[in-house]
C-alpha positions in Angstrom: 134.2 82.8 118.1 136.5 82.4 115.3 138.5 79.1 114.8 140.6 77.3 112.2 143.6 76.2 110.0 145.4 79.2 108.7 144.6 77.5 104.9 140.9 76.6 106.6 137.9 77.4 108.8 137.2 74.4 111.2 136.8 74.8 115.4 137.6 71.4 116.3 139.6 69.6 113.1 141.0 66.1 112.6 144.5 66.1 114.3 146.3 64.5 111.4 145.2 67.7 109.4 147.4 69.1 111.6 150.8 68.4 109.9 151.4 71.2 108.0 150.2 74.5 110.1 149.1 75.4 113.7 144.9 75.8 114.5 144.6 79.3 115.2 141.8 80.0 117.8 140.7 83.4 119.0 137.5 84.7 121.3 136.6 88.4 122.9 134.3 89.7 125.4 132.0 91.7 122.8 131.3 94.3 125.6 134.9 95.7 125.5 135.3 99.2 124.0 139.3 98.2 122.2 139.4 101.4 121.0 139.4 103.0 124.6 142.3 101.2 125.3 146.0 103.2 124.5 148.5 101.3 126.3 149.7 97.6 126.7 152.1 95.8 128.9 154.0 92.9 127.5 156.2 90.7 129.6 159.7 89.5 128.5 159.3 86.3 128.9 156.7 83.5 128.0 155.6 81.1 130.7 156.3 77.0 129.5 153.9 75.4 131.8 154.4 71.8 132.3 152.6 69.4 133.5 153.7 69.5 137.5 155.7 72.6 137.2 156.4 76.0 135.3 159.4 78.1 134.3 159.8 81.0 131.6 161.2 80.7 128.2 163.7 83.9 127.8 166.2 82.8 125.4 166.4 84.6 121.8 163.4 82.5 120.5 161.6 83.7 122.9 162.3 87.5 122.3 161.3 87.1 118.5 158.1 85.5 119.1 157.3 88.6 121.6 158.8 91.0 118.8 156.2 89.5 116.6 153.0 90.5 119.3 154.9 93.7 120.1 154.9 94.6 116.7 151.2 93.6 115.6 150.1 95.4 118.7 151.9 98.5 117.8 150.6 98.4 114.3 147.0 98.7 115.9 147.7 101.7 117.6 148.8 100.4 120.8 152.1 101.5 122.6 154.3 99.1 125.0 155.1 100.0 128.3 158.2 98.3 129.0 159.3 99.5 132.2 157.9 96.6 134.3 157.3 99.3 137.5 155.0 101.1 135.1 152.6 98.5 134.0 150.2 99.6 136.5 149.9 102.2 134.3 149.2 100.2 131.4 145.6 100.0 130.6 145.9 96.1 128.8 148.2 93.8 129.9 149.0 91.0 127.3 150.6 87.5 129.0 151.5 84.2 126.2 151.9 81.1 127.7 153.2 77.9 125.4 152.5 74.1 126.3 154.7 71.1 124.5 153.1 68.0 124.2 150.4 67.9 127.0 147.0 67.7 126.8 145.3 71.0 128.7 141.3 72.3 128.7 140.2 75.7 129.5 136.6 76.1 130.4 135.0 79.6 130.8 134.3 81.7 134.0 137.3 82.2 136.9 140.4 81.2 136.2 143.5 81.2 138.4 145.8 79.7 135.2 149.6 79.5 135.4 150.2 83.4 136.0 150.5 84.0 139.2 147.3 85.6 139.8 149.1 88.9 141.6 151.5 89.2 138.2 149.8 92.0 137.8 149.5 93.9 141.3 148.1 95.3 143.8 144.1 95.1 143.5 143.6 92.1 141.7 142.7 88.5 142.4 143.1 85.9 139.7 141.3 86.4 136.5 138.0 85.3 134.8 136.7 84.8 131.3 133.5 86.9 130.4 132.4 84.7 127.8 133.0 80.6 127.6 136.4 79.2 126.6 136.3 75.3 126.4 139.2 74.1 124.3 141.5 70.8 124.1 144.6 70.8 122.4 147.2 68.3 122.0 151.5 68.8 121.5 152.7 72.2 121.0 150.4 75.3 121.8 150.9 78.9 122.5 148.0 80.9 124.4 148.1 84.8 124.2 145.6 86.2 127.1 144.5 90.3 127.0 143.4 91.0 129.8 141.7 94.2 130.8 143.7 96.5 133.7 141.5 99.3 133.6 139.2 97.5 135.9 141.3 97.5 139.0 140.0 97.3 142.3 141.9 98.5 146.1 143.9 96.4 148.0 140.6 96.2 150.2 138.6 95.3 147.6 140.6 93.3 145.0 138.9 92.7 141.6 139.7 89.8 138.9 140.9 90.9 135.9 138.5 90.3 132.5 140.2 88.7 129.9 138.7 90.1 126.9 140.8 88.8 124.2 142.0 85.2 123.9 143.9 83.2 121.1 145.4 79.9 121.0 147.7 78.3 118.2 147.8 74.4 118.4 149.3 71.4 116.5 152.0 69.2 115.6 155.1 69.6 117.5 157.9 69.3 115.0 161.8 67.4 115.7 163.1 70.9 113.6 162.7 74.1 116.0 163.1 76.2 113.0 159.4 75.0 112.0 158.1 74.8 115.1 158.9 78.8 115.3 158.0 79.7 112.1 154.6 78.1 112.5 154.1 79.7 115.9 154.9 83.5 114.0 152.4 82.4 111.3 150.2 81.1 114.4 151.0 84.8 115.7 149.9 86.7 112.6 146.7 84.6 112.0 145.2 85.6 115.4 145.9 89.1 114.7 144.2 88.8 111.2 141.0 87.3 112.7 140.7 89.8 115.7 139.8 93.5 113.5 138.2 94.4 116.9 141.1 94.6 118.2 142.7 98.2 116.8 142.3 101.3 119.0 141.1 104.4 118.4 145.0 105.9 118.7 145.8 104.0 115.6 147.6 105.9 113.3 147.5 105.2 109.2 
């Protein structure tokens, strides 16, 4: 696991250390082969869950933050499929999710999270974590899930998708959404940086 301040190593620091950047967080099932993996499908839209409902942040914010991912994933080697009838053909689909002052804990094994657990199609039931994820944050986070669609099952026999990659960015929720952005992107960049496992084999130099 690999956790910390983007100026500091730390899994769980003191909140007030918080102020000036976001903790970065990021975890992988160490069986998974990245480098077999070509193709990705990114959604246009990041789900805001609340704390009794959910809705989809779409605006231009939105966009630029999923231009960031876009663009780190490309630089690994990956290439989007945008067409959202063709992400069954994608062989990694990658979902972000964003919480505003709320308190949330993911814990390790099944998980039905706020993706609606047939998001991704036919064969599938929910999704799991093949390693342990325990994590509390507090105001603003941002989760970005990979999760592996290689591993699909039949309609008769519906299989839950591994999520092999995980990364959260969590801290202070600023009053200027200027920051708050800018600290997500650096948020972004940081889980990136501290995932090399991630590049695939079709990277190009």
């Amino acid at each position: 696991m690999a956790a910390g301040l983007l100026t500091a190593c730390e899994k769980v620091p003191d909140m007030d250390s918080l102020d000036a950047d976001l903790t970065v967080y990021t975890d992988h099932a160490a069986d998974t082969d990245f480098g077999s993996f070509a193709t990705y499908y990114l959604p246009d839209s990041i789900l805001e869950a609340g704390n009794t409902h959910v809705s989809y942040w779409t605006d231009q914010n939105a966009m630029t933050i999923l231009d960031e991912v876009e663009t780190r994933m490309n630089s690994l080697g990956y290439t989007r499929i945008s067409d959202p009838a063709q992400k069954d053909n994608a062989d990694v689909g990658v979902q972000l999710s964003y919480v505003a002052q709320t308190n949330f804990v993911i814990t390790g094994d099944y998980w039905n999270g706020w993706w609606d657990p047939f998001y991704w199609g036919w064969g599938w039931g929910g999704w799991y974590y093949p390693y342990p994820v325990t994590y509390a944050y507090d105001t603003q986070t941002l989760v970005m899930e990979m999760v592996d669609l290689t591993q699909r099952g039949t309609a008769e026999h519906p299989s839950k998708i591994p999520v092999v990659w995980y990364a959260s960015m969590s801290g202070y929720l600023y009053a200027n959404n200027r920051v708050n952005r800018q600290l997500l992107h650096e948020g972004i960049g940081q889980a990136f940086d501290q995932s090399p496992y991630l590049t695939t084999d079709k990277q190009t130099e």
